[in-house]
C-alpha positions as CSV (number, residue, x, y, z in Angstrom):
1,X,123.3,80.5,89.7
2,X,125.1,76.9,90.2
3,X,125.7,75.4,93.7
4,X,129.4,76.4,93.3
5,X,129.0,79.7,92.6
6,X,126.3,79.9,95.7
7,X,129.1,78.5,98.3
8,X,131.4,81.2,96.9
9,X,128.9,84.1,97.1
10,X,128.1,82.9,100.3
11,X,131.6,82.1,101.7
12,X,132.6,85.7,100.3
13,X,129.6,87.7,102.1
14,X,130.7,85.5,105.3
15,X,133.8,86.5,105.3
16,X,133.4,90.2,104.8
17,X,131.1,90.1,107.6
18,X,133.3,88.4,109.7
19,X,135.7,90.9,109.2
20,X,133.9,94.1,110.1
21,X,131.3,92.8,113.3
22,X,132.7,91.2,116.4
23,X,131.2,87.3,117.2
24,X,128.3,89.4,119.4
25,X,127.2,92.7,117.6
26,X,125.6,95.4,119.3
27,X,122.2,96.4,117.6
28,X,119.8,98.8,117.9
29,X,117.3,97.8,121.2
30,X,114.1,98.9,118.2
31,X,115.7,95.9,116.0
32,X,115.9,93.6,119.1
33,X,112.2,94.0,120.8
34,X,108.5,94.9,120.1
35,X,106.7,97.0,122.6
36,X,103.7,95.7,123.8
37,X,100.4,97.3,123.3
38,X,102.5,99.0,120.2
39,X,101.9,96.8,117.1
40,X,99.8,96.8,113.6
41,X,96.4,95.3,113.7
42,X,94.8,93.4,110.3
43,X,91.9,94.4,108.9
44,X,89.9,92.9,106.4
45,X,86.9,93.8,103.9
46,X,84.6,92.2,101.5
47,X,83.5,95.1,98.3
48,X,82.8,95.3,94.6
49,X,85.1,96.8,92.1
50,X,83.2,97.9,89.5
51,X,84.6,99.5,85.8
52,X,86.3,96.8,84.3
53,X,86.5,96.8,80.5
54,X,84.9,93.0,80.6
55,X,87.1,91.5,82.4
56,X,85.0,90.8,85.9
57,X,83.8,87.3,87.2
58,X,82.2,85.2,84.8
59,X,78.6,84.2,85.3
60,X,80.2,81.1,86.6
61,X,80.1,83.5,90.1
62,X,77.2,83.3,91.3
63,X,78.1,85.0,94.8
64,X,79.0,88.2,92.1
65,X,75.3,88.5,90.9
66,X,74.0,88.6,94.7
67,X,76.8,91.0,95.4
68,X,75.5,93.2,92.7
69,X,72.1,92.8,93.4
70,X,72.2,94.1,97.0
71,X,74.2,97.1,96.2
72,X,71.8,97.6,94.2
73,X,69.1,97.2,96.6
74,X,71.0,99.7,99.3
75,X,70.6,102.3,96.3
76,X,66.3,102.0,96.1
77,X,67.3,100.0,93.0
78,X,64.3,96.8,92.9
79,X,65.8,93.7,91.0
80,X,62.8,91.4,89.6
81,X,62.7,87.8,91.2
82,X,64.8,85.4,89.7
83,X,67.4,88.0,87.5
84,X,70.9,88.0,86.9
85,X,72.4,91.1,87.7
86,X,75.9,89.8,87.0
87,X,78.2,92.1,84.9
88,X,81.4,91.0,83.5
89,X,82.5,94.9,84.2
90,X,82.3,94.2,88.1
91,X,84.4,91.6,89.7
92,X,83.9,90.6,93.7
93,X,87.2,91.4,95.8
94,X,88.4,90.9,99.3
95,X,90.4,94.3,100.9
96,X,92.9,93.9,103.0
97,X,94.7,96.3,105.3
98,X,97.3,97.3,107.8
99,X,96.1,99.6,111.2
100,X,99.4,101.0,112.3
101,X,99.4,101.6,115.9
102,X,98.5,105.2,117.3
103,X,96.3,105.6,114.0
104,X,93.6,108.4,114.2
105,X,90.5,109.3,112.9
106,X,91.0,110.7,109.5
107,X,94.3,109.2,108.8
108,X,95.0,107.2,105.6
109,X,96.4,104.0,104.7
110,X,97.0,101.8,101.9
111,X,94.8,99.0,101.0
112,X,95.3,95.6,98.8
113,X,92.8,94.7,96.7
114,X,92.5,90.8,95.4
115,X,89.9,89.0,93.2
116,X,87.9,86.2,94.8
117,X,86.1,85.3,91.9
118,X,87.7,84.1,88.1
119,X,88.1,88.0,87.0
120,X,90.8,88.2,84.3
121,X,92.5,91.8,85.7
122,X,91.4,94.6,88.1
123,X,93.2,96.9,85.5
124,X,91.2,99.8,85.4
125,X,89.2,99.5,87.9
126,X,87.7,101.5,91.5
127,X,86.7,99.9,94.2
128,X,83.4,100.9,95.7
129,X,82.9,101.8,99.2
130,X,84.2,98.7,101.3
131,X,84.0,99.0,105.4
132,X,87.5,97.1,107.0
133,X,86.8,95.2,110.3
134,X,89.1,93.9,112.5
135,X,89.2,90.9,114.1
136,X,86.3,91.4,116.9
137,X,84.0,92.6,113.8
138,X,84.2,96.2,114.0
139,X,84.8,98.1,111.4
140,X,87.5,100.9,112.1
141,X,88.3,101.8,108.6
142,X,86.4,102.7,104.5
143,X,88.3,102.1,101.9
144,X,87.5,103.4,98.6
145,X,89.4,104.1,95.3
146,X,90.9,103.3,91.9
147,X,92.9,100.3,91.6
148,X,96.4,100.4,90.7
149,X,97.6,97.4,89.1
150,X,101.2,96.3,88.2
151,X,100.7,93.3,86.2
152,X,98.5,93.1,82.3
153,X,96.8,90.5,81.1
154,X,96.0,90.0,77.2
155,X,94.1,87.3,74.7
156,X,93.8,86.9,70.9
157,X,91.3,85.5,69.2
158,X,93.1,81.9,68.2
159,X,93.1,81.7,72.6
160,X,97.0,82.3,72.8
161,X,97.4,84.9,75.6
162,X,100.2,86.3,77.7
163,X,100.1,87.5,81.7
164,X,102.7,89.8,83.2
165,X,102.8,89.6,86.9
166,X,99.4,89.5,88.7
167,X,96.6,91.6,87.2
168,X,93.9,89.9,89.5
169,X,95.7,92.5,92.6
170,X,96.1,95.6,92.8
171,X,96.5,98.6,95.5
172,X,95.1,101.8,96.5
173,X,97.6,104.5,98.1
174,X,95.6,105.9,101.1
175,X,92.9,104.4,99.7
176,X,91.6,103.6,103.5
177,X,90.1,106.2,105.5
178,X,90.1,105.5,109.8
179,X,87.0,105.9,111.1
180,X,87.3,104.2,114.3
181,X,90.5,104.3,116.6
182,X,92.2,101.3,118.0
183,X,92.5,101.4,122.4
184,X,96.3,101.2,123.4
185,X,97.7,100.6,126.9
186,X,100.7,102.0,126.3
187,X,100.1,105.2,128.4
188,X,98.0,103.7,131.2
189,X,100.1,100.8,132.7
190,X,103.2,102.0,135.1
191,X,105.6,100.0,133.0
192,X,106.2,99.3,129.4
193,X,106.3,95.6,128.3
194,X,109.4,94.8,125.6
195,X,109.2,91.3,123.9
196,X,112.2,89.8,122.2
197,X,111.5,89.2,118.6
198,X,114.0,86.5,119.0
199,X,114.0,85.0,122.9
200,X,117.6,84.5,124.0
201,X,118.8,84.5,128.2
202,X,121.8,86.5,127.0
203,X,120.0,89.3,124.8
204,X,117.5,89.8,127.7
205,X,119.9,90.1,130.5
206,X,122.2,92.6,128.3
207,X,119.0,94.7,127.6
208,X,117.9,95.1,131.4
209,X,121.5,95.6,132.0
210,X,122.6,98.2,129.8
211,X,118.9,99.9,130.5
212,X,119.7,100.1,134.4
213,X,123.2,101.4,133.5
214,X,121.8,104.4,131.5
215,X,118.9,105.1,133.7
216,X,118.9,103.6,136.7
217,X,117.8,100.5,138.4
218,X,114.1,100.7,136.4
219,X,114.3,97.1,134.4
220,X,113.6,93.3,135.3
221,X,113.3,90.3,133.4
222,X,111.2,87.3,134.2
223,X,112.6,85.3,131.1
224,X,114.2,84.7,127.7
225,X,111.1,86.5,126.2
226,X,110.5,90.0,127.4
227,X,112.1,92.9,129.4
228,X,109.7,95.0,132.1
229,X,111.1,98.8,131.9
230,X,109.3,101.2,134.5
231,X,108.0,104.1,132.5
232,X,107.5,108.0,133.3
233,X,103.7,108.3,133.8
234,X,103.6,111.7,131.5
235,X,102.7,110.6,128.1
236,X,105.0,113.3,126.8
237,X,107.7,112.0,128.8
238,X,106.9,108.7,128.2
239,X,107.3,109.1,124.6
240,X,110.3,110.7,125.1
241,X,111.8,107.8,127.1
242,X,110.8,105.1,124.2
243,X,112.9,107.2,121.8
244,X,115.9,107.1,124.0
245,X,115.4,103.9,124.5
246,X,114.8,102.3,121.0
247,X,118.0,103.9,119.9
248,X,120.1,102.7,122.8
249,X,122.9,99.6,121.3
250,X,122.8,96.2,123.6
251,X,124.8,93.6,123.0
252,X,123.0,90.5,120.9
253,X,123.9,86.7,123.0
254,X,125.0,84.7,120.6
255,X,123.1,81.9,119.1
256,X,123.9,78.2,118.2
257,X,124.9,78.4,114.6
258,X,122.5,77.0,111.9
259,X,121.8,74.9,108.8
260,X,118.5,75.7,107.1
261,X,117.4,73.8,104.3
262,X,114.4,74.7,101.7
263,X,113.2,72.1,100.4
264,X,111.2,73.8,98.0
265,X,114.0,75.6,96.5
266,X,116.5,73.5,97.2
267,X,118.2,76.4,99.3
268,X,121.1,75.4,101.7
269,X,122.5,77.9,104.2
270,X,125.2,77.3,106.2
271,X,125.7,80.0,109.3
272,X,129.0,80.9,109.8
273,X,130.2,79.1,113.8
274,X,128.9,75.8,112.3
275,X,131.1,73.6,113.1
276,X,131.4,69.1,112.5
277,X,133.1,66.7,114.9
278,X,135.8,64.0,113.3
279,X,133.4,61.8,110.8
280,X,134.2,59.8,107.7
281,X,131.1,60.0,105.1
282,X,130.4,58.2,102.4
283,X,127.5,59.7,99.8
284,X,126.5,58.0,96.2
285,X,124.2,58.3,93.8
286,X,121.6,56.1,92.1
287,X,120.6,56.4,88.5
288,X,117.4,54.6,87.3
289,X,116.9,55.0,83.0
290,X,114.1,53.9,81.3
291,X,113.9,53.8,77.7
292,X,110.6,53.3,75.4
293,X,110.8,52.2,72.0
294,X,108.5,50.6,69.4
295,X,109.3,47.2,67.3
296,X,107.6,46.9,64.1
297,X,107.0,43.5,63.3
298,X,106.3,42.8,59.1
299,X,105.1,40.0,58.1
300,X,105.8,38.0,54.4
301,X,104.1,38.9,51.4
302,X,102.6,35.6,51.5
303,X,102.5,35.0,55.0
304,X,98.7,36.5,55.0
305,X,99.8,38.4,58.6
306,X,98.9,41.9,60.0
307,X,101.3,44.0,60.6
308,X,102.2,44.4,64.9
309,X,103.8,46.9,66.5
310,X,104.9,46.0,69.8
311,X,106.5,48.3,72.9
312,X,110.1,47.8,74.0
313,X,111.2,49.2,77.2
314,X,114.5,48.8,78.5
315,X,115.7,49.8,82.1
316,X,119.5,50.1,83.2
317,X,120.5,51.2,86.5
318,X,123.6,52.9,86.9
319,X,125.0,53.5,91.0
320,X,127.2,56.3,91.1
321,X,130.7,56.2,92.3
322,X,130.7,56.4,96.5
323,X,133.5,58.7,97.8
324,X,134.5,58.8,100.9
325,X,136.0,62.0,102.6
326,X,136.7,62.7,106.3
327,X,136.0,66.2,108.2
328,X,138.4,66.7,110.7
329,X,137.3,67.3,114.3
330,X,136.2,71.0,114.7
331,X,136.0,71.9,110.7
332,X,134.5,75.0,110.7
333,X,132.7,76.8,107.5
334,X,135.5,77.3,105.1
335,X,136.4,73.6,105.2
336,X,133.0,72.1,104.8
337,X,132.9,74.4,101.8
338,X,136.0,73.0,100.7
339,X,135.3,69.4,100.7
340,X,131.6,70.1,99.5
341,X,133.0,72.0,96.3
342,X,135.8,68.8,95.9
343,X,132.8,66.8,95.4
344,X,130.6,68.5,93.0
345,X,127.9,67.8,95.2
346,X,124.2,68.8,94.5
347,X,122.1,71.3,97.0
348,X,120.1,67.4,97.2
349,X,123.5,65.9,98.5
350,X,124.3,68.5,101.0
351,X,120.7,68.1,102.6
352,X,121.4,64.7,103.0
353,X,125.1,64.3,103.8
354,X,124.3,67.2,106.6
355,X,121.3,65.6,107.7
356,X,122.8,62.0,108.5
357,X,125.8,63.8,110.3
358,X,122.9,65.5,112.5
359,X,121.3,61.8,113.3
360,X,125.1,60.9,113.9
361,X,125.5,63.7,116.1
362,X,128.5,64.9,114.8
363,X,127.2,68.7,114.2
364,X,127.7,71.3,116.5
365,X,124.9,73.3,115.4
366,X,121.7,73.1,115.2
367,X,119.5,71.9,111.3
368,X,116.7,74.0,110.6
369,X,113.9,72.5,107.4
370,X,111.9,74.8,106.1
């Protein structure tokens, strides 16, 4: 997709927004806020997955060998002094997984498996039993299972080879059994804690606001970042609260708009509110070529000389025509669009035309690099 095409999509999807939500739209509170003491925990594990049709680590992994060799120890096998138990069938693997919160004993969950050693593919694999601690050591979950694997991996004889996706990661559906529950102080403290995903004066007045409306006078806030809601000490009532409450709609405070460039991708996005003060810009564009060539030089038939080649290199630099164009005070999206699509100008050239109107201080916005 070219640059022009990008403003339109995005000038299109703007518009169509603009025309069904009011300036400040009322979400769902859930979207808004995350309760405290209700959130996923990381865990993490170290295992073996064992199977492979030879394509584990190499013996270039020497941490796989030592892996194998106490497994094999935990199992009365005895390993002489000095051997290499390493099988290109087993390739070493970090597990990683996700505790929800209110997770029991018994429940499942899925686990990601990744190589950490130069395995070719997990394809066909089962990873053996691999304890998941968190991040205070313990383990609260076992994970074991076969490995499923979206991506392939395949190699002829001449060394040409094709890879689809990533066959070095896999998952396993519930392949994680809890074996340890995670503490919560969600039903011991008198009042629930809600944190703004996004802290904003305006969001967290409207939500202690239209909270005390419904239910009384029962929420403060201290700040832009979380809400205090006094909660019914019954945890079945309690519960029954946070449902009514999660699905209650509060008005969102509106934020300054924004311009956030990618560098990477050379992704510009333009938020809909931006808006530029009067300004006359001026944007060009330098073109360095160098060209290599080769001159042959022959000498006579007489002239007893060697033949010479010599390089040539030629450079030309070629500055591209600077046009200037003027924003009127107050242009809002559709017109910066409009002189930007004029131009012809490069993802490159908008970074840089927006940026030195930032340093001028003629945006009303605020420029965002990430």
């Amino acid at each position: 997709m070219n640059f022009r095409k990008f403003i339109a999509l995005s000038l299109a999807l703007s518009m169509t927004l603009g025309a069904t939500l009011p300036v400040q739209a009322a979400q769902a509170l859930r979207n808004l806020v995350a309760i405290e003491g209700v959130r996923d925990n990381p865990l993490v594990g170290y295992g073996l997955v064992v199977g492979l049709n030879g394509s584990g680590d190499s013996t270039q992994v020497k941490f796989s060998s030592q892996s194998v060799i106490n497994m094999l120890k935990q199992f009365g096998v005895k390993v002489p002094d000095g051997t290499d138990a390493k099988s290109k069938n087993v390739a070493t693997v970090m597990v990683s997984a996700v505790f929800p919160p209110g997770y029991r004993k018994g429940q499942s969950i899925d686990v990601v498996v990744s190589s950490m050693g130069d395995a070719k593919s997990l394809r066909g694999g089962a990873l053996l039993l691999t304890p998941l601690r968190a991040a205070d050591g313990e383990t609260y979950a076992l994970a074991q299972g076969n490995v499923v694997v979206g991506g392939f991996s395949a190699q002829g004889k001449s060394g040409s080879s094709i890879t689809v996706n990533t066959p070095t990661s896999g998952r396993i559906p519930s392949g994680a059994n809890i074996e340890r529950e995670i503490p919560s102080d969600f039903n011991t403290k008198p009042s629930v804690r809600l944190s703004l995903r996004h802290p904003h004066f305006e969001t967290a007045i409207n939500i202690v606001n239209s909270i005390n409306k419904r239910f009384g006078d029962i929420a403060t806030a201290s700040d832009a970042t979380s809400v205090d809601v006094v909660a019914p000490a019954n945890p079945t009532q309690r519960v029954a609260f946070m449902a009514k409450l999660e699905s209650m709609n509060v008005e969102v405070g509106e934020d300054a708009p924004k311009v956030v460039f990618n560098s990477r991708t050379g992704t510009v996005v333009i938020a809909e509110g931006l808006r530029v003060r009067a300004a006359a810009v001026t944007h060009g564009s330098l073109k360095v070529v160098i060209s290599e060539s080769t001159k042959v030089s022959q000498p006579n038939a007489l002239a007893g000389g060697s033949t010479v080649a010599s390089p040539q290199s030629q450079v030309t630099a070629d500055q591209g025509p600077a046009q200037m164009f003027k924003w009127p005070a107050g242009a809002k999206l559709q017109s910066i669009i409009d002189v930007v699509n004029s131009l012809g100008a490069t993802p490159d050239d908008i970074m840089a035309i927006l940026q030195a109107l930032d340093q001028a201080g003629a945006i009303e916005g605020e420029l965002v690099v990430i």
